[in-house]
PDB file of N, CA, C and O in Angstrom:
ATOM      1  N   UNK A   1     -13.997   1.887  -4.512  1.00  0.00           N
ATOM      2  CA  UNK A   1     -13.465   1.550  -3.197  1.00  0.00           C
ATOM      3  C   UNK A   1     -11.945   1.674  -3.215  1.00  0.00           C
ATOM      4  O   UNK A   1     -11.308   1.202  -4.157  1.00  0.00           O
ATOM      5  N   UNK A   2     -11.397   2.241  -2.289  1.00  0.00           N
ATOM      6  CA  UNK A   2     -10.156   2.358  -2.044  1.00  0.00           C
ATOM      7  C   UNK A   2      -9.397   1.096  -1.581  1.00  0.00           C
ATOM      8  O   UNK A   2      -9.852   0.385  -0.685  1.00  0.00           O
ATOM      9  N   UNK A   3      -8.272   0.840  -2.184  1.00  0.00           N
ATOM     10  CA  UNK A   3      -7.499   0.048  -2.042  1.00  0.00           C
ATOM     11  C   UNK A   3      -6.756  -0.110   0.221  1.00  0.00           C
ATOM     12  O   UNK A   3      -6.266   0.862   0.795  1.00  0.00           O
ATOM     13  N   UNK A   4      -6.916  -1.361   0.829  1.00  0.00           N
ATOM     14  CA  UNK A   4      -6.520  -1.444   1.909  1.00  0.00           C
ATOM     15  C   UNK A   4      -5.338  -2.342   2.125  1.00  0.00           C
ATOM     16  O   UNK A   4      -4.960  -3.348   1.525  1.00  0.00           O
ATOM     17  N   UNK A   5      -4.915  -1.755   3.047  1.00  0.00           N
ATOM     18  CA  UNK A   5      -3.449  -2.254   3.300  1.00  0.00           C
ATOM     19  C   UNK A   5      -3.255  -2.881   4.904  1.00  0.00           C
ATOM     20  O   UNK A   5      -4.290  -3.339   5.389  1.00  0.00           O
ATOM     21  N   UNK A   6      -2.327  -2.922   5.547  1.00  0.00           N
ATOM     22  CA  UNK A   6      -1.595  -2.940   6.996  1.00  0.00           C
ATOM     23  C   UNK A   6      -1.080  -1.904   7.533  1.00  0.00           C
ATOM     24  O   UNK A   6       0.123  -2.161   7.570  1.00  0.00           O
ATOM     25  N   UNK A   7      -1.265  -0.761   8.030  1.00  0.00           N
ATOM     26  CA  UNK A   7      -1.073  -0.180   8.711  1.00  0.00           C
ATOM     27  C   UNK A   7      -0.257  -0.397   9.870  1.00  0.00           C
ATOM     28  O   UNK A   7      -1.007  -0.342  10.846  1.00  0.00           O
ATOM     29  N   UNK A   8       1.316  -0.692  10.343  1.00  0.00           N
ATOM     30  CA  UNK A   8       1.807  -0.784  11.514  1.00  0.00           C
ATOM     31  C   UNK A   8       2.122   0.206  12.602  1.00  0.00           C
ATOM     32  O   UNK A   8       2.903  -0.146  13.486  1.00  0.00           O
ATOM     33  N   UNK A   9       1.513   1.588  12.629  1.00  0.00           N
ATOM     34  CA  UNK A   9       1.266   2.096  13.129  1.00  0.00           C
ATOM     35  C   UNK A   9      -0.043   1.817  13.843  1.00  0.00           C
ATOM     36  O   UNK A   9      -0.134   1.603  15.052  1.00  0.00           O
ATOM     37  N   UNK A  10      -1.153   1.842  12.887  1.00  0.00           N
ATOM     38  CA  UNK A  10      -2.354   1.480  14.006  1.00  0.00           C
ATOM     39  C   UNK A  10      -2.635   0.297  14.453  1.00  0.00           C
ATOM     40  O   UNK A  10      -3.383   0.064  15.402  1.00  0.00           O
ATOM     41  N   UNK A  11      -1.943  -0.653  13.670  1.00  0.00           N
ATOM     42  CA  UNK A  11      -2.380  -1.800  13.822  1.00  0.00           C
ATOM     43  C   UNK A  11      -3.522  -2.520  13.496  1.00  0.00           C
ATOM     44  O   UNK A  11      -4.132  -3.432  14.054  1.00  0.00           O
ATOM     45  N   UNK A  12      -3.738  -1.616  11.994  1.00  0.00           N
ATOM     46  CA  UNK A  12      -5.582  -2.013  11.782  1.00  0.00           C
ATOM     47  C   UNK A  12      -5.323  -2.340  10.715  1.00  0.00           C
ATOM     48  O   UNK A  12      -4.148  -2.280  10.351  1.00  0.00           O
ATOM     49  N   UNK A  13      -6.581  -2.912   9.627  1.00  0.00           N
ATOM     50  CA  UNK A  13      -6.507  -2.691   7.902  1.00  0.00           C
ATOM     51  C   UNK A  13      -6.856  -1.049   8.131  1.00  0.00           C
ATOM     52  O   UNK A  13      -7.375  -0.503   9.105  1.00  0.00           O
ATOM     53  N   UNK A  14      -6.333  -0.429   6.756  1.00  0.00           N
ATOM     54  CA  UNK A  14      -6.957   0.980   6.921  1.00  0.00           C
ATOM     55  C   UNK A  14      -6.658   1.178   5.570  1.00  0.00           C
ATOM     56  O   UNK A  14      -5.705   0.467   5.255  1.00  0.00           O
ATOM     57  N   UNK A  15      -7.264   2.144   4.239  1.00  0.00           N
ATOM     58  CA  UNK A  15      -7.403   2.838   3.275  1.00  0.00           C
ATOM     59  C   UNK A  15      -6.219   3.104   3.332  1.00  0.00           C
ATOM     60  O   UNK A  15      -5.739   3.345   4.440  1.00  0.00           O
ATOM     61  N   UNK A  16      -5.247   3.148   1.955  1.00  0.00           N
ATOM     62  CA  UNK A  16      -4.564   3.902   1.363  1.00  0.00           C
ATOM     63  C   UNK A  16      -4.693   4.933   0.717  1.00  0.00           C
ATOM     64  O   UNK A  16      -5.420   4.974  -0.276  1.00  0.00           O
ATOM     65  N   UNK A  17      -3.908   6.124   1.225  1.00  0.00           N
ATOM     66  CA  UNK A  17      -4.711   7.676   0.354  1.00  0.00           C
ATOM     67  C   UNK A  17      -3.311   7.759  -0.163  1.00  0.00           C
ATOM     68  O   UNK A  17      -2.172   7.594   0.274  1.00  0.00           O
ATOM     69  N   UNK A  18      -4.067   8.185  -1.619  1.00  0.00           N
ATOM     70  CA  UNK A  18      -3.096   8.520  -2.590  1.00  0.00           C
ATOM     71  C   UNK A  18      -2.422   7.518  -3.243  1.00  0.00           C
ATOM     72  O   UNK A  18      -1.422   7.842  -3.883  1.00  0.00           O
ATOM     73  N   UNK A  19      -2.747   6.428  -3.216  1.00  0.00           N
ATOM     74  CA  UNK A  19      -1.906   4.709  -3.663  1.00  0.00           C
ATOM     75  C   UNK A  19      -1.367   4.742  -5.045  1.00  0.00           C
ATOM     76  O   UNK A  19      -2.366   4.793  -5.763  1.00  0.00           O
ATOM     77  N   UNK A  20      -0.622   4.740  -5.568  1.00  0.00           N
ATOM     78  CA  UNK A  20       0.593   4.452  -6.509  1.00  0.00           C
ATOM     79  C   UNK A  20       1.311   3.143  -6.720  1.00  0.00           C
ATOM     80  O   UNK A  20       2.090   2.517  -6.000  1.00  0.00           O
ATOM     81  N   UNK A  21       0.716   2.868  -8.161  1.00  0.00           N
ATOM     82  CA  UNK A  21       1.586   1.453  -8.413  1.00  0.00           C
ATOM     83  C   UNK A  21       2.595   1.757  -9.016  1.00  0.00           C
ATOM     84  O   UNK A  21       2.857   2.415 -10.023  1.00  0.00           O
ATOM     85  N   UNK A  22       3.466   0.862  -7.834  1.00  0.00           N
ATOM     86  CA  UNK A  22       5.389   0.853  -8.319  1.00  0.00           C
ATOM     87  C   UNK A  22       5.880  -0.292  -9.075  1.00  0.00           C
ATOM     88  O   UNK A  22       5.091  -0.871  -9.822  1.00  0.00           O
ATOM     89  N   UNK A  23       6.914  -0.633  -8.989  1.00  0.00           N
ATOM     90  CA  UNK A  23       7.541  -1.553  -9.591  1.00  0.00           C
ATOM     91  C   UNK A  23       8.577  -2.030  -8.990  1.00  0.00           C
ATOM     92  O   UNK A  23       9.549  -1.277  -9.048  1.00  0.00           O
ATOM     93  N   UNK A  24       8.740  -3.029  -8.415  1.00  0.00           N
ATOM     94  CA  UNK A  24       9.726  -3.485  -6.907  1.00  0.00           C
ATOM     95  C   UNK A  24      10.624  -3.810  -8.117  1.00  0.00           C
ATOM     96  O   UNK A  24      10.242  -3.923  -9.282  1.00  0.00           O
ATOM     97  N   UNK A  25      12.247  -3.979  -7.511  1.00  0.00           N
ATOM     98  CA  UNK A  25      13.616  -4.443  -7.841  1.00  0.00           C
ATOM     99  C   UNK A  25      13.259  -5.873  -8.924  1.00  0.00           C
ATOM    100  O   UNK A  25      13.643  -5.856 -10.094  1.00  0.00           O
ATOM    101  N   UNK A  26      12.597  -6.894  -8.428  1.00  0.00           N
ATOM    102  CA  UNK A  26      12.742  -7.940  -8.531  1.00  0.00           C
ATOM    103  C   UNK A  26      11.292  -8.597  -9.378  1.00  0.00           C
ATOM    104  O   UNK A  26      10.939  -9.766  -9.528  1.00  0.00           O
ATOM    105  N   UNK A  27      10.366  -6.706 -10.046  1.00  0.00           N
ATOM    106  CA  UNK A  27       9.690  -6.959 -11.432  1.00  0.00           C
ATOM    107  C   UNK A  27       8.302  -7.424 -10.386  1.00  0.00           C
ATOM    108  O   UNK A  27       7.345  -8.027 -10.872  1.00  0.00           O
ATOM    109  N   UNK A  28       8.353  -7.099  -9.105  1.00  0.00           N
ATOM    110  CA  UNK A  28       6.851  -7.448  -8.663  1.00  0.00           C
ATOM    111  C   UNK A  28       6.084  -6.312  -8.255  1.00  0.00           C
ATOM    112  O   UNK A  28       6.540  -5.328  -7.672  1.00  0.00           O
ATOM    113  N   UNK A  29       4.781  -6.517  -8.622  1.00  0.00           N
ATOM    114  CA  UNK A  29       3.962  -4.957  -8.728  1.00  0.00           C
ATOM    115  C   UNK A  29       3.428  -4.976  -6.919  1.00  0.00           C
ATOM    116  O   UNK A  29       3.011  -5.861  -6.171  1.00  0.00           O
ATOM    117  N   UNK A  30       3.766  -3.234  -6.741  1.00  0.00           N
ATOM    118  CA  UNK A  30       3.284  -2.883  -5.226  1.00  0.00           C
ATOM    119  C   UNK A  30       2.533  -1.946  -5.675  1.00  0.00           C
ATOM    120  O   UNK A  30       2.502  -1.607  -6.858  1.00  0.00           O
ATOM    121  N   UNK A  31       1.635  -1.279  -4.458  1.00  0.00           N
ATOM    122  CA  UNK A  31       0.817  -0.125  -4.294  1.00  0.00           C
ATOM    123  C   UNK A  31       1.885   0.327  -2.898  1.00  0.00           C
ATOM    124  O   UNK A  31       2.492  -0.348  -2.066  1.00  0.00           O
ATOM    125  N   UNK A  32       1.758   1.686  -3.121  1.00  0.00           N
ATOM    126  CA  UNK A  32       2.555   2.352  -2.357  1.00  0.00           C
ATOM    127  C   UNK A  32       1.868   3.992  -2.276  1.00  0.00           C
ATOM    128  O   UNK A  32       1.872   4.875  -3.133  1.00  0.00           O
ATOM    129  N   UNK A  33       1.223   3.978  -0.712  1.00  0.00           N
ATOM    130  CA  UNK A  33       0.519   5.429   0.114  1.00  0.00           C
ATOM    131  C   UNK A  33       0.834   5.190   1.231  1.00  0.00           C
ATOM    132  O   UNK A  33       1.530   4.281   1.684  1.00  0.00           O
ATOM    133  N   UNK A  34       0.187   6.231   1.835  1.00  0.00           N
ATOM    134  CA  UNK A  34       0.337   6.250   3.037  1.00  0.00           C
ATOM    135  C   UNK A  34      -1.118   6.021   3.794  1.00  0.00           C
ATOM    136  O   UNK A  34      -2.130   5.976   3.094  1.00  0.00           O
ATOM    137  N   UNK A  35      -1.215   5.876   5.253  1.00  0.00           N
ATOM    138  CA  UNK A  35      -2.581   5.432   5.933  1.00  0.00           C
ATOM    139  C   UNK A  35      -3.351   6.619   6.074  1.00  0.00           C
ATOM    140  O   UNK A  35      -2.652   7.611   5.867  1.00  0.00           O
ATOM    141  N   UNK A  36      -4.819   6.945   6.417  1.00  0.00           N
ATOM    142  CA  UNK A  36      -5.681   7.942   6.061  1.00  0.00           C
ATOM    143  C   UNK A  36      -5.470   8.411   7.417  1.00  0.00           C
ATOM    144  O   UNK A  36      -5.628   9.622   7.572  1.00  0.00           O
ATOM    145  N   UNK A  37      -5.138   7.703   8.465  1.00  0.00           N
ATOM    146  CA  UNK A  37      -5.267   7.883   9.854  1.00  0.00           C
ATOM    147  C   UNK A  37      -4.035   9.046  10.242  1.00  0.00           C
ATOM    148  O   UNK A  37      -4.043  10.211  10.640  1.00  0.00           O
ATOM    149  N   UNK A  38      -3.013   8.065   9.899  1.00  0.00           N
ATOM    150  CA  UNK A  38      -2.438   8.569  11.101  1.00  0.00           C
ATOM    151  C   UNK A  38      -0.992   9.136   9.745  1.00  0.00           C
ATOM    152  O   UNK A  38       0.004   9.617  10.286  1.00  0.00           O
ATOM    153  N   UNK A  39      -0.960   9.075   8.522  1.00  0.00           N
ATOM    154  CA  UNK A  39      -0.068   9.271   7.478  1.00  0.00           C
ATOM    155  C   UNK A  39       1.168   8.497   7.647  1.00  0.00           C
ATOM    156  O   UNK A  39       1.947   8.654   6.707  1.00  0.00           O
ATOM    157  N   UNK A  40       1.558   7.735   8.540  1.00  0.00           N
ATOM    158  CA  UNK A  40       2.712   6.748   8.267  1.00  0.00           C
ATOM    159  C   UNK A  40       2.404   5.888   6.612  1.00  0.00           C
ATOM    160  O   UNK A  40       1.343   5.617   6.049  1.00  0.00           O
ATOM    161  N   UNK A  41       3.661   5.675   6.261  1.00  0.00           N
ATOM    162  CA  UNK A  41       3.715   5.677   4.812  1.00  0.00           C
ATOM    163  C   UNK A  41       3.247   3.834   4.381  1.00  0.00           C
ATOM    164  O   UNK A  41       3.676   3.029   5.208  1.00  0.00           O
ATOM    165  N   UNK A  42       2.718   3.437   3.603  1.00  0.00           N
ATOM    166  CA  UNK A  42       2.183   1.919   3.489  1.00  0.00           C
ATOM    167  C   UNK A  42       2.561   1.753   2.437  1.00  0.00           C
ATOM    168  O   UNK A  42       2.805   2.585   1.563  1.00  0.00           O
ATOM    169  N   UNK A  43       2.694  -0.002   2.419  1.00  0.00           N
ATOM    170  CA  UNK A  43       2.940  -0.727   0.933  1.00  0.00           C
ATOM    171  C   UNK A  43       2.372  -1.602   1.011  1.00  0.00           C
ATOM    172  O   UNK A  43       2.009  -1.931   2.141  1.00  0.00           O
ATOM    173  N   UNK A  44       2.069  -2.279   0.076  1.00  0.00           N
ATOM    174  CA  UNK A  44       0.944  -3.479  -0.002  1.00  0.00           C
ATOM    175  C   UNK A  44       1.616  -3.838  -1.560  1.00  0.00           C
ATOM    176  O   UNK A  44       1.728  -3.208  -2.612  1.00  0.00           O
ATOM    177  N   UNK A  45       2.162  -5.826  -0.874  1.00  0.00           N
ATOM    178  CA  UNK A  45       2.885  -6.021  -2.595  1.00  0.00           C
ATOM    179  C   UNK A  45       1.281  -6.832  -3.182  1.00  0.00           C
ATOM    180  O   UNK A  45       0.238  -7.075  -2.574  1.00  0.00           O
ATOM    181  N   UNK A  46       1.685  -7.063  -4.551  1.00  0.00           N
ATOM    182  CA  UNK A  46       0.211  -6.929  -5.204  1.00  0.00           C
ATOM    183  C   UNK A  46       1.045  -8.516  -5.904  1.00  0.00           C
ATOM    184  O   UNK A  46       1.949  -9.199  -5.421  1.00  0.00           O
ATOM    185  N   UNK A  47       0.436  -8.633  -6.922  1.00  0.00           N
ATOM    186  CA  UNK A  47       0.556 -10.407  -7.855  1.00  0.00           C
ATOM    187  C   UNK A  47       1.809  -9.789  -8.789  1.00  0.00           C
ATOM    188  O   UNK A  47       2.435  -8.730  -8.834  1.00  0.00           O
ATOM    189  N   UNK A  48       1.808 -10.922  -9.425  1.00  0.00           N
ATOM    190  CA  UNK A  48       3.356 -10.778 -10.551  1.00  0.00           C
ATOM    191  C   UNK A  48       2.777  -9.726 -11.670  1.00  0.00           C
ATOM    192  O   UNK A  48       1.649  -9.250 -11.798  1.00  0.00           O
ATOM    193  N   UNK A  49       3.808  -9.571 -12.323  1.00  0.00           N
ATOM    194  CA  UNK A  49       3.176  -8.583 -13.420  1.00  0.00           C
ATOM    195  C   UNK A  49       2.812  -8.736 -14.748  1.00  0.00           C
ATOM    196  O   UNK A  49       3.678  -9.093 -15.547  1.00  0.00           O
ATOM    197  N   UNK A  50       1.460  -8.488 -15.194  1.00  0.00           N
ATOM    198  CA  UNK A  50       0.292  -9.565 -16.088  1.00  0.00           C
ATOM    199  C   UNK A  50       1.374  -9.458 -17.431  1.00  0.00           C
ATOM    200  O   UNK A  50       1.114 -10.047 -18.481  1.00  0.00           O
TER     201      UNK A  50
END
C-alpha cells in the first residue's frame, strides 16, 4: 500500500507517487512526492528518527 498524505490542492487524503524519505533541518524524518491526481508536490512529516 502506498503511503497517503494531504493533498492541498484537492483537498482530499490521496497516494503519494514516487515518495522519498528525506531528512528535515532539525533531524526529523519526512516522505516527500507528489499527489497521483493532480501532481502538486506533497510532504507528510513522519516520527523522530529510530
Amino acid at each position: 500500500m502506498a503511503e497517503q498524505g494531504y493533498c492541498v490542492k484537492c483537498k482530499a487524503k490521496k497516494d503519494i507517487k514516487d515518495a522519498a524519505e528525506v531528512e528535515m533541518k532539525n533531524g526529523r524524518r519526512a516522505l516527500k512526492g507528489s499527489c497521483t491526481s493532480c501532481g502538486t508536490g506533497m510532504f507528510k512529516i513522519l516520527g523522530n528518527k529510530k
